[in-house]
MOPAC internal coordinates of N, CA, C and O (Angstrom, degrees):
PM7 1SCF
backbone

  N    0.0000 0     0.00 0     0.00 0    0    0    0
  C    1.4380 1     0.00 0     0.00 0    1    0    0
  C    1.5226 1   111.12 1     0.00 0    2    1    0
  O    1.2310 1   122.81 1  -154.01 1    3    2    1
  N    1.7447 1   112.22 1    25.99 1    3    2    1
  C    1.1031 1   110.17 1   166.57 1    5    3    2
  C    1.5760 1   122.15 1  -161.43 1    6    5    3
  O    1.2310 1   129.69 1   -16.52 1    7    6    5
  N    1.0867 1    98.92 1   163.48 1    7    6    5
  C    1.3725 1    92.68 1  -159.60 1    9    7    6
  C    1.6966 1   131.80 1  -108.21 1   10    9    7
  O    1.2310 1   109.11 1   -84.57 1   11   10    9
  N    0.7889 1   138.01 1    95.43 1   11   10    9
  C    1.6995 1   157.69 1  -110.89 1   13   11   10
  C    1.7199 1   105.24 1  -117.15 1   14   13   11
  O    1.2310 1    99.76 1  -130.39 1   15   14   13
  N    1.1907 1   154.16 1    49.61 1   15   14   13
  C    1.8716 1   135.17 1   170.94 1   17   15   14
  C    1.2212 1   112.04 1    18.65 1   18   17   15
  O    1.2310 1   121.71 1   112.42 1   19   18   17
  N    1.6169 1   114.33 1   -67.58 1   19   18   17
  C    1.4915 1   125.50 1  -150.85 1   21   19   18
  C    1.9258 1    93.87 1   -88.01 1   22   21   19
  O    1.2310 1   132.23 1   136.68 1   23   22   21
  N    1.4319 1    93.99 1   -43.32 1   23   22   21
  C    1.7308 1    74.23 1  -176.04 1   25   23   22
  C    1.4088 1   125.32 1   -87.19 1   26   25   23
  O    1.2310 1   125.74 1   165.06 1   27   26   25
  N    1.1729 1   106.58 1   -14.94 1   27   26   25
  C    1.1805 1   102.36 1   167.34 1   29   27   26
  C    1.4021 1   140.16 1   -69.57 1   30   29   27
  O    1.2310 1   127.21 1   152.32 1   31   30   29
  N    1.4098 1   103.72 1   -27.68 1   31   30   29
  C    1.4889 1   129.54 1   161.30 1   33   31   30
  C    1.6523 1    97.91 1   -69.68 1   34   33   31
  O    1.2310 1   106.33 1   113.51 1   35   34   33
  N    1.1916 1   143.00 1   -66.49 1   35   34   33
  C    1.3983 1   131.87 1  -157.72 1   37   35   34
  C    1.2099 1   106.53 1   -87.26 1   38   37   35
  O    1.2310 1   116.79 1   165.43 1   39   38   37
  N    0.8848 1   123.72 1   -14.57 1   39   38   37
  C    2.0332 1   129.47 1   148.49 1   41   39   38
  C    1.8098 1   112.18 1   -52.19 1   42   41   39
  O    1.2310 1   134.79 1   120.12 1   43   42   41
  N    0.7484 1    89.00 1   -59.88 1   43   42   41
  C    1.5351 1    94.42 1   178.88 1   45   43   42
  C    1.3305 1   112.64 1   -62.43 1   46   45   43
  O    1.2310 1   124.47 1   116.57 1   47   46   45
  N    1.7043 1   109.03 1   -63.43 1   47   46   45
  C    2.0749 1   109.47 1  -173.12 1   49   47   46
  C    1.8765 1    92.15 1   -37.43 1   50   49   47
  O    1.2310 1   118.61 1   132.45 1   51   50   49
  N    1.3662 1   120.26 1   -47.55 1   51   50   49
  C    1.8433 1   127.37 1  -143.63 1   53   51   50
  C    1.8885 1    85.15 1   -74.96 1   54   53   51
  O    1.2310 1   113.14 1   141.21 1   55   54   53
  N    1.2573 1   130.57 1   -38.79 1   55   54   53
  C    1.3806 1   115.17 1  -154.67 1   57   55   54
  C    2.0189 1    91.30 1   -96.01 1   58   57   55
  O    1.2310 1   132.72 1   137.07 1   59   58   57
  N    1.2588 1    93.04 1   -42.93 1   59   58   57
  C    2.0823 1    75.72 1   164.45 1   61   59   58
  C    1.2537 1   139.35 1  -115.73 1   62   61   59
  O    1.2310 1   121.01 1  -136.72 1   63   62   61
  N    1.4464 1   115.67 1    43.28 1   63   62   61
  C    1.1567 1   130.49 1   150.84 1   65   63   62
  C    1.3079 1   138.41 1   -92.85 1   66   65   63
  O    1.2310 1   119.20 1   -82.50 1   67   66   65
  N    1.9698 1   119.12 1    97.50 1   67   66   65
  C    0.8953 1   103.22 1  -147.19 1   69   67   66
  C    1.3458 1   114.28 1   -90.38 1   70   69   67
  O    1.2310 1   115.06 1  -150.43 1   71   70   69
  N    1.5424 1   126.97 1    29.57 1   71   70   69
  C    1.3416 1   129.96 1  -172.67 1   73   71   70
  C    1.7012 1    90.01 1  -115.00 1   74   73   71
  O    1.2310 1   122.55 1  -134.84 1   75   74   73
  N    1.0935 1   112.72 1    45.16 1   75   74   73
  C    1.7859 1   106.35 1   171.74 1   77   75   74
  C    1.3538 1    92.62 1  -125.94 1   78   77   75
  O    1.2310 1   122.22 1   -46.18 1   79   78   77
  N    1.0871 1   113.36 1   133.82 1   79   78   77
  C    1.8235 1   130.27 1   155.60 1   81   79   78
  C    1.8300 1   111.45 1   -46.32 1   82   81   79
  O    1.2310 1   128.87 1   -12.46 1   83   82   81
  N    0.7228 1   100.51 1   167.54 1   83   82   81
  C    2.0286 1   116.88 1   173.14 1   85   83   82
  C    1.6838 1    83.28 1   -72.62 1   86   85   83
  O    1.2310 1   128.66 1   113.65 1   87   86   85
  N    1.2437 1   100.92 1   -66.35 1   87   86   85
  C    1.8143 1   104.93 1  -147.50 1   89   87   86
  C    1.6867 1   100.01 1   -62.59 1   90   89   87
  O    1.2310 1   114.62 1   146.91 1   91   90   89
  N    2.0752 1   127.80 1   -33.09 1   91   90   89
  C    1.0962 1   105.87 1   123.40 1   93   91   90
  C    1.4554 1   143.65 1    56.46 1   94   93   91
  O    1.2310 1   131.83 1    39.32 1   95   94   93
  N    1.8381 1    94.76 1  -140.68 1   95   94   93
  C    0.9202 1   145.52 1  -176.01 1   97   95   94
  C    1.3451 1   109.30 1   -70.64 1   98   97   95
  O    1.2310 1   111.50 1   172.26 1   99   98   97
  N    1.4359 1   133.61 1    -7.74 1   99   98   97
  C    1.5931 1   145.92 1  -170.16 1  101   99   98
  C    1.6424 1    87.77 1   -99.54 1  102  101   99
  O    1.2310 1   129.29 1   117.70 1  103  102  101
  N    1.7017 1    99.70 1   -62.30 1  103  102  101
  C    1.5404 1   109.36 1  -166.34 1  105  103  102
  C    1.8380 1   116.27 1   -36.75 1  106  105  103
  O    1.2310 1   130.45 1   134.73 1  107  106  105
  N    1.4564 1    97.44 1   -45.27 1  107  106  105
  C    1.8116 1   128.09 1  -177.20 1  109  107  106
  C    1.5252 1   103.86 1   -59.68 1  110  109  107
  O    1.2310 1   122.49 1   141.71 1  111  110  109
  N    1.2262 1   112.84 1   -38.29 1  111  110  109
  C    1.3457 1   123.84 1  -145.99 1  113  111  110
  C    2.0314 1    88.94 1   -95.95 1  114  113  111
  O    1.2310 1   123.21 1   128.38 1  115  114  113
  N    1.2269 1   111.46 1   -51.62 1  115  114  113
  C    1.4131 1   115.68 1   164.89 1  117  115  114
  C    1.5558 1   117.02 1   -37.08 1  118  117  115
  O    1.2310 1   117.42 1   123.31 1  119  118  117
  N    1.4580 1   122.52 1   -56.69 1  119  118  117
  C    1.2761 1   147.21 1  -134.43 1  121  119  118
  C    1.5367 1    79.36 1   -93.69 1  122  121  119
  O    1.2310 1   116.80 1   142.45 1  123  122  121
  N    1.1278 1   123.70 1   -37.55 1  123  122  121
  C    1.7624 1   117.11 1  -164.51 1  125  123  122
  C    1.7572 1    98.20 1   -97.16 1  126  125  123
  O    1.2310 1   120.67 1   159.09 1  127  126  125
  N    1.3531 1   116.32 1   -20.91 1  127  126  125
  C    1.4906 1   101.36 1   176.81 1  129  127  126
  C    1.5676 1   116.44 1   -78.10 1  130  129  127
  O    1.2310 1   122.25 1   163.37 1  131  130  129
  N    1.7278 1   113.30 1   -16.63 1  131  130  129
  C    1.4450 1   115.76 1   158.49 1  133  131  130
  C    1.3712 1    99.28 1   -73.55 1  134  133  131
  O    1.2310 1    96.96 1   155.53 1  135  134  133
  N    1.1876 1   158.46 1   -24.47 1  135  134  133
  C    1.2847 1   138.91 1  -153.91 1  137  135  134
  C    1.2269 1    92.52 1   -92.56 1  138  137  135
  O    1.2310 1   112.95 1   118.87 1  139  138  137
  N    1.3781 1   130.92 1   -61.13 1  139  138  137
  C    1.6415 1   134.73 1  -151.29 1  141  139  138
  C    1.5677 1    98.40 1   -81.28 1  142  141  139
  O    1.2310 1   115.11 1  -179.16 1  143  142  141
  N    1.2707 1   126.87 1     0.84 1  143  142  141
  C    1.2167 1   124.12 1  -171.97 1  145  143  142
  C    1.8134 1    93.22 1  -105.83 1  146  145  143
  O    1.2310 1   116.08 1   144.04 1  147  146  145
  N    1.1421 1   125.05 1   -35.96 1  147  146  145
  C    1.3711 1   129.29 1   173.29 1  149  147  146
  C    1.9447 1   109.05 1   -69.70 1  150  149  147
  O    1.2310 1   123.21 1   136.23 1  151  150  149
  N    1.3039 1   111.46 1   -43.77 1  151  150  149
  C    1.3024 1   128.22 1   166.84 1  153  151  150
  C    1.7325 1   113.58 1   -61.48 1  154  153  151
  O    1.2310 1   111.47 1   167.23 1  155  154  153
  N    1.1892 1   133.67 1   -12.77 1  155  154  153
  C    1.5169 1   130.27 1  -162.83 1  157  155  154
  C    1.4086 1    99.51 1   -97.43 1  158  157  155
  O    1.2310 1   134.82 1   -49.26 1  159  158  157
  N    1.6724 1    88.94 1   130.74 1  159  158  157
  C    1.9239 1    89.44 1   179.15 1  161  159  158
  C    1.7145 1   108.24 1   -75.94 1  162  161  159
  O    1.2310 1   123.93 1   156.99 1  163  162  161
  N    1.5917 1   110.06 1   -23.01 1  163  162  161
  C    1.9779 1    94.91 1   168.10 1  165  163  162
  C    1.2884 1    82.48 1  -136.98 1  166  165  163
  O    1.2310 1   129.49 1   -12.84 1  167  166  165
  N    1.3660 1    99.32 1   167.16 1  167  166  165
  C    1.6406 1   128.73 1   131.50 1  169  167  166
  C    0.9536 1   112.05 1   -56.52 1  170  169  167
  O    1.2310 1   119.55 1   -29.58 1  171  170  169
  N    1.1287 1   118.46 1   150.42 1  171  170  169
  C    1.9691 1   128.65 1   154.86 1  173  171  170
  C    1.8066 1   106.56 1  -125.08 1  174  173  171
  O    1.2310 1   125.44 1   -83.40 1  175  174  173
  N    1.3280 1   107.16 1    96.60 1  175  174  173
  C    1.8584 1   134.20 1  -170.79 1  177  175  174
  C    1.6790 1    93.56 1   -56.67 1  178  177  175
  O    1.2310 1   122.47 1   -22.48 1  179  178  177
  N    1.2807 1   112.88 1   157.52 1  179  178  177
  C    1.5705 1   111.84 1   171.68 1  181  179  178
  C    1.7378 1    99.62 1   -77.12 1  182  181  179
  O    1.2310 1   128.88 1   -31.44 1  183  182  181
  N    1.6402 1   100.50 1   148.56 1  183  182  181
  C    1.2049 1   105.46 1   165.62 1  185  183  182
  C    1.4687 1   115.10 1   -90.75 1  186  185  183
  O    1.2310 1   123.24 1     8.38 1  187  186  185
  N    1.8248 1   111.39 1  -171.62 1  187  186  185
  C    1.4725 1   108.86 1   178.07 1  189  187  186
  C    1.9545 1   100.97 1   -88.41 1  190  189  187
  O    1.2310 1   134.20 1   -22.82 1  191  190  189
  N    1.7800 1    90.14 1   157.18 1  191  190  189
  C    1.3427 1   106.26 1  -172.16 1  193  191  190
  C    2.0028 1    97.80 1   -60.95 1  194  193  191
  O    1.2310 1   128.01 1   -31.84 1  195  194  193
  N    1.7329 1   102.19 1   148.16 1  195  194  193
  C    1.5057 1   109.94 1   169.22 1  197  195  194
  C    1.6951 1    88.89 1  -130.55 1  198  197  195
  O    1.2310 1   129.24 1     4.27 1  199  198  197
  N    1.3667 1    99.79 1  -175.73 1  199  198  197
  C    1.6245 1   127.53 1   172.42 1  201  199  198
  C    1.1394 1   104.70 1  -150.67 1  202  201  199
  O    1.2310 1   132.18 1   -23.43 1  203  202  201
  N    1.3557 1    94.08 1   156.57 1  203  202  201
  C    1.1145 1   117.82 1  -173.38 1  205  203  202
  C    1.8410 1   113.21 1  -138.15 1  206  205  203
  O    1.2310 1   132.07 1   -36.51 1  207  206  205
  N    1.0123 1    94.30 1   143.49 1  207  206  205
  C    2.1911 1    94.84 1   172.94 1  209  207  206
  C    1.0720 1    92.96 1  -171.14 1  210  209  207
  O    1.2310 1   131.70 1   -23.53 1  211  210  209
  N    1.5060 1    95.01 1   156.47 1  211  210  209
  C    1.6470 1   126.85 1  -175.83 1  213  211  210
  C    1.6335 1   110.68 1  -144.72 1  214  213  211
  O    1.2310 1   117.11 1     7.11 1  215  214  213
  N    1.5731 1   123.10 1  -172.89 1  215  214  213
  C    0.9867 1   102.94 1  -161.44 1  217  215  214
  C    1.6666 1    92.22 1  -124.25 1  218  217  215
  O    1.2310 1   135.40 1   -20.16 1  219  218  217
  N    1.7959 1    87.80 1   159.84 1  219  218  217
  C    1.8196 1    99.53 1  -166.91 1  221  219  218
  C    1.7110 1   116.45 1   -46.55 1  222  221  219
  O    1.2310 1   127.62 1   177.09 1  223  222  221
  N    1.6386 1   102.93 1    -2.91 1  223  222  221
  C    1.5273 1    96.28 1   171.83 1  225  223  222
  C    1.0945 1   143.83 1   -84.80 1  226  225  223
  O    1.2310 1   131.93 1   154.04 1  227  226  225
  N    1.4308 1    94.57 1   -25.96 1  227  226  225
  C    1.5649 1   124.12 1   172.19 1  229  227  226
  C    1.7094 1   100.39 1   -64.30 1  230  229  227
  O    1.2310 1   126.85 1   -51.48 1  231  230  229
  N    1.0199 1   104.43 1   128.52 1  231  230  229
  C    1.7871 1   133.43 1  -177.82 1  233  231  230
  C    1.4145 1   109.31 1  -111.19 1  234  233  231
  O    1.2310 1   128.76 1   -32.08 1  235  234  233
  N    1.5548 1   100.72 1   147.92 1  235  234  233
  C    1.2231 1   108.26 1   172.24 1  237  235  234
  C    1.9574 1   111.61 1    59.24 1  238  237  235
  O    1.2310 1   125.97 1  -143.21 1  239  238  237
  N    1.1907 1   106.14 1    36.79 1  239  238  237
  C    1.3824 1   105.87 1   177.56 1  241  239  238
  C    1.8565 1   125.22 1  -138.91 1  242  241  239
  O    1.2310 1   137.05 1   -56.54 1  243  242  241
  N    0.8529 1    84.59 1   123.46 1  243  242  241
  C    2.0603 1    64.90 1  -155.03 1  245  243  242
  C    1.6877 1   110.03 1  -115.38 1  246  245  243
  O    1.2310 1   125.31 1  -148.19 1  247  246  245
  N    1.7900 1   107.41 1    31.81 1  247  246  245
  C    0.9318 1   103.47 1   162.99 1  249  247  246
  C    2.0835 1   111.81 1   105.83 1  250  249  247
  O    1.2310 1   126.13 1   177.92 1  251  250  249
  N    1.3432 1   105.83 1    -2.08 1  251  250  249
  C    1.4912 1   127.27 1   168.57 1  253  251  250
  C    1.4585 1   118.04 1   -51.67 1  254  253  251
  O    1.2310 1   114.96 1   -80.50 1  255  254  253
  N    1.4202 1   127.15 1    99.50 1  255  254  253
  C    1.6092 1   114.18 1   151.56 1  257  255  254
  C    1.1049 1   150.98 1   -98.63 1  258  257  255
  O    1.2310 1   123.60 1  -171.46 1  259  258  257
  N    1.5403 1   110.70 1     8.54 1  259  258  257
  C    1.8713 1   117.74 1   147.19 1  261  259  258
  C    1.4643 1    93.27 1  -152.72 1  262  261  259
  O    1.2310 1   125.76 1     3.24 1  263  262  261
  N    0.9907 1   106.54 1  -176.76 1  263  262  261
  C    1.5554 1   140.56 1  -172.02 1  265  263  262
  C    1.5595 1   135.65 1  -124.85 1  266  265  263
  O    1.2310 1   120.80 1  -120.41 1  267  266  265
  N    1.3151 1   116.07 1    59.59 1  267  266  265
  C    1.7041 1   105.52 1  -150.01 1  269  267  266
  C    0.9871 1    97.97 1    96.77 1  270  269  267
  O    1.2310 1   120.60 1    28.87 1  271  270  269
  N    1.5076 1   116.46 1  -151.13 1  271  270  269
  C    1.9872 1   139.42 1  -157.19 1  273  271  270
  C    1.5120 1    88.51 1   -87.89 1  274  273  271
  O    1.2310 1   117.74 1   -97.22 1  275  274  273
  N    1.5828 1   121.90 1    82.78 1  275  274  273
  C    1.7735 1   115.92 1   172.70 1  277  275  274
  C    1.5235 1   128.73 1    38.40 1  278  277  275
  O    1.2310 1   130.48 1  -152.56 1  279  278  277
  N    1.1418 1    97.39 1    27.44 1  279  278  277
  C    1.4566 1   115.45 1   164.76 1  281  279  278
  C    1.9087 1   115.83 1   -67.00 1  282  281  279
  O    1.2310 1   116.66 1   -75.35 1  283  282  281
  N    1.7050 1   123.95 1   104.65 1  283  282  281
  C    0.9383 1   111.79 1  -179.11 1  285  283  282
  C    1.7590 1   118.64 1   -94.42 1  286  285  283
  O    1.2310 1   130.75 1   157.31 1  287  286  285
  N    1.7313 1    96.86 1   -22.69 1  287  286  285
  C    1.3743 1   106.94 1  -174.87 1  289  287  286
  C    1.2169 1   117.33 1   -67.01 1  290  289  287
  O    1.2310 1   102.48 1   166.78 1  291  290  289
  N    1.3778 1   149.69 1   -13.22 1  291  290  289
  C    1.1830 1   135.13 1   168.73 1  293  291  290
  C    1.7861 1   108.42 1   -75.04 1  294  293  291
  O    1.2310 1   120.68 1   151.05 1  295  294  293
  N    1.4496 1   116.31 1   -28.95 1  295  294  293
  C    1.5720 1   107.69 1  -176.38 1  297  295  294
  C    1.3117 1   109.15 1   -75.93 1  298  297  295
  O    1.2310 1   116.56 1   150.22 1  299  298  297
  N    1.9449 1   124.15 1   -29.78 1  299  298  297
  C    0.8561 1   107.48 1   165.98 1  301  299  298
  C    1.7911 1   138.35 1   -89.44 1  302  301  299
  O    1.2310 1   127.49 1   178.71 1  303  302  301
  N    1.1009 1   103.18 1    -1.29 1  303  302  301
  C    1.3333 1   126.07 1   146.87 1  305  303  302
  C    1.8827 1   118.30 1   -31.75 1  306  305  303
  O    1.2310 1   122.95 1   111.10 1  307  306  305
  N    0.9203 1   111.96 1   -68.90 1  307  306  305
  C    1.7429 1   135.41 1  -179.12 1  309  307  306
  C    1.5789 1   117.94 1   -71.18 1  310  309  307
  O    1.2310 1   127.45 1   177.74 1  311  310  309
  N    1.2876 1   103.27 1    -2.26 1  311  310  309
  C    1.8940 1   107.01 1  -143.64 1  313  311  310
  C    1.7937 1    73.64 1   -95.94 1  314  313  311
  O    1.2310 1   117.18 1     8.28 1  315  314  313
  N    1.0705 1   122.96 1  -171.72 1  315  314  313
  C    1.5800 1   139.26 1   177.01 1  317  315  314
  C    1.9546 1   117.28 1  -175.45 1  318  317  315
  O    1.2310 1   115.24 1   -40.85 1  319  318  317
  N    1.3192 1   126.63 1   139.15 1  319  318  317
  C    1.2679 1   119.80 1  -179.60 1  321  319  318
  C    1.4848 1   105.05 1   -99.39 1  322  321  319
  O    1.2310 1   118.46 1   -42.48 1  323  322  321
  N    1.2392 1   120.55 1   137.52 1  323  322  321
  C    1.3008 1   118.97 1   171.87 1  325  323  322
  C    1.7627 1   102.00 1   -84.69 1  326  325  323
  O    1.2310 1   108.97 1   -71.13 1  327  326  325
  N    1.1212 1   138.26 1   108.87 1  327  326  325
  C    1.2900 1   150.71 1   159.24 1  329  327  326
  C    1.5437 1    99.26 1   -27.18 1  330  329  327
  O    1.2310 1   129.41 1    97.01 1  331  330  329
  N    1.5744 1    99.46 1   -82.99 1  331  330  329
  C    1.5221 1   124.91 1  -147.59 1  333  331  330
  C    2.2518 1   101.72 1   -66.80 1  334  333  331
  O    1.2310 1   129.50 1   162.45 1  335  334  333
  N    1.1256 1    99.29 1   -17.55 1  335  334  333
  C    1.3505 1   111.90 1   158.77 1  337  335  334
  C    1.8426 1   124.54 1   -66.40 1  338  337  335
  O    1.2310 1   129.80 1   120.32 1  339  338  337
  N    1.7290 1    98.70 1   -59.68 1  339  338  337
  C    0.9201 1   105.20 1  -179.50 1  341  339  338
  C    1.7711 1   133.28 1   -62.83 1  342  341  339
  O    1.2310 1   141.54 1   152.14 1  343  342  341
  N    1.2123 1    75.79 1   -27.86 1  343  342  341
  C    2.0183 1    88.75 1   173.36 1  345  343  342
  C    1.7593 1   117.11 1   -96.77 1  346  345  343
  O    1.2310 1   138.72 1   173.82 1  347  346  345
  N    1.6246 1    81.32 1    -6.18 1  347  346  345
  C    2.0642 1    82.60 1   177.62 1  349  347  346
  C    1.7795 1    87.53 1   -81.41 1  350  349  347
  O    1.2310 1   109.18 1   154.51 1  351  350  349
  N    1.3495 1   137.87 1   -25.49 1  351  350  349
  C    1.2386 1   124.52 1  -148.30 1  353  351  350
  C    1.7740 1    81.52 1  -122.19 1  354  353  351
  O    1.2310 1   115.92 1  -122.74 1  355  354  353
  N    1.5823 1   125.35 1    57.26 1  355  354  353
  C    1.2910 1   124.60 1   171.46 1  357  355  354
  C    1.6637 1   120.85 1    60.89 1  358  357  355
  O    1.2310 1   118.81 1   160.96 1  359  358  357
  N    1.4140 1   119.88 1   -19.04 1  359  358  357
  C    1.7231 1    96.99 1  -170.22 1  361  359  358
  C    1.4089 1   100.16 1  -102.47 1  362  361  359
  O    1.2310 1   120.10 1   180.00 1  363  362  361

Protein backbone atom coordinates (compact mmCIF):
# COMPACT_ATOMS: atom_id res chain seq x y z
CA UNK A 1 0.00 0.00 0.00
CA UNK A 2 2.93 1.94 -0.91
CA UNK A 3 4.83 3.05 -3.24
CA UNK A 4 8.73 2.72 -3.29
CA UNK A 5 11.39 4.02 -6.76
CA UNK A 6 13.81 1.33 -5.81
CA UNK A 7 11.25 -1.33 -5.15
CA UNK A 8 9.22 -0.95 -7.44
CA UNK A 9 11.69 -0.96 -10.13
CA UNK A 10 13.53 -4.13 -8.60
CA UNK A 11 10.17 -5.80 -8.14
CA UNK A 12 9.48 -5.63 -11.51
CA UNK A 13 13.33 -6.29 -13.26
CA UNK A 14 12.89 -9.90 -10.60
CA UNK A 15 9.19 -10.82 -11.92
CA UNK A 16 10.28 -10.18 -15.81
CA UNK A 17 13.44 -11.28 -16.11
CA UNK A 18 13.54 -14.30 -17.70
CA UNK A 19 17.23 -15.18 -17.13
CA UNK A 20 16.62 -15.28 -13.20
CA UNK A 21 16.29 -18.67 -11.49
CA UNK A 22 13.13 -19.31 -8.94
CA UNK A 23 15.79 -19.56 -6.17
CA UNK A 24 16.77 -16.03 -7.80
CA UNK A 25 13.89 -14.30 -7.82
CA UNK A 26 12.87 -15.67 -4.06
CA UNK A 27 16.41 -14.37 -2.94
CA UNK A 28 15.24 -10.54 -4.50
CA UNK A 29 11.96 -10.96 -3.27
CA UNK A 30 13.39 -11.68 0.47
CA UNK A 31 15.90 -8.77 0.23
CA UNK A 32 12.93 -6.28 -0.60
CA UNK A 33 10.62 -7.61 2.22
CA UNK A 34 13.56 -6.36 4.64
CA UNK A 35 13.66 -3.23 2.73
CA UNK A 36 9.88 -2.25 2.61
CA UNK A 37 9.60 -3.38 6.09
CA UNK A 38 12.48 -0.85 7.13
CA UNK A 39 10.74 1.68 4.58
CA UNK A 40 6.96 1.28 6.17
CA UNK A 41 5.59 4.23 7.96
CA UNK A 42 3.41 1.46 10.37
CA UNK A 43 2.96 -1.95 10.96
CA UNK A 44 -0.45 -3.24 10.84
CA UNK A 45 -0.32 -6.06 14.20
CA UNK A 46 -2.73 -9.09 13.69
CA UNK A 47 -6.12 -8.50 14.90
CA UNK A 48 -8.47 -10.78 17.12
CA UNK A 49 -10.06 -13.85 15.32
CA UNK A 50 -14.06 -13.04 13.98
CA UNK A 51 -16.53 -15.39 11.97
CA UNK A 52 -18.43 -15.11 9.81
CA UNK A 53 -21.64 -17.32 8.17
CA UNK A 54 -24.32 -16.86 5.94
CA UNK A 55 -26.94 -18.85 4.64
CA UNK A 56 -26.79 -21.90 2.06
CA UNK A 57 -28.59 -19.42 -0.28
CA UNK A 58 -26.35 -16.91 -0.66
CA UNK A 59 -24.19 -17.89 -3.86
CA UNK A 60 -21.13 -17.13 -5.04
CA UNK A 61 -19.79 -16.23 -1.56
CA UNK A 62 -17.17 -18.04 0.17
CA UNK A 63 -16.91 -16.34 3.26
CA UNK A 64 -14.93 -12.73 2.23
CA UNK A 65 -15.01 -9.55 4.50
CA UNK A 66 -13.35 -6.74 2.52
CA UNK A 67 -11.62 -6.49 -0.55
CA UNK A 68 -8.42 -4.38 -0.67
CA UNK A 69 -8.48 -1.17 1.82
CA UNK A 70 -12.23 -2.39 3.43
CA UNK A 71 -13.86 -2.34 0.42
CA UNK A 72 -17.28 -4.29 0.90
CA UNK A 73 -19.02 -3.33 -2.40
CA UNK A 74 -17.30 -5.30 -4.82
CA UNK A 75 -18.07 -8.74 -2.70
CA UNK A 76 -21.38 -7.65 -2.53
CA UNK A 77 -21.62 -6.82 -5.97
CA UNK A 78 -20.93 -10.72 -7.16
CA UNK A 79 -22.90 -12.35 -4.26
CA UNK A 80 -26.54 -13.65 -5.69
CA UNK A 81 -29.68 -15.27 -3.62
CA UNK A 82 -30.93 -18.41 -4.77
CA UNK A 83 -34.84 -17.81 -4.32
CA UNK A 84 -35.91 -21.31 -5.30
CA UNK A 85 -33.44 -22.61 -2.51
CA UNK A 86 -34.51 -20.30 -0.08
CA UNK A 87 -38.22 -21.14 0.03
CA UNK A 88 -37.45 -24.95 -0.57
CA UNK A 89 -35.68 -24.61 2.99
CA UNK A 90 -38.99 -22.52 4.45
CA UNK A 91 -37.96 -18.68 4.17
Amino acid sequence: MMSDPYMDKTWQDAIENPKLTDKQVMETMKKLGVYALDQAPCIVLPTSYYYIGWWPWLKNYYGEAVVGCQRFGPIFARVWIDQELKKKMGY
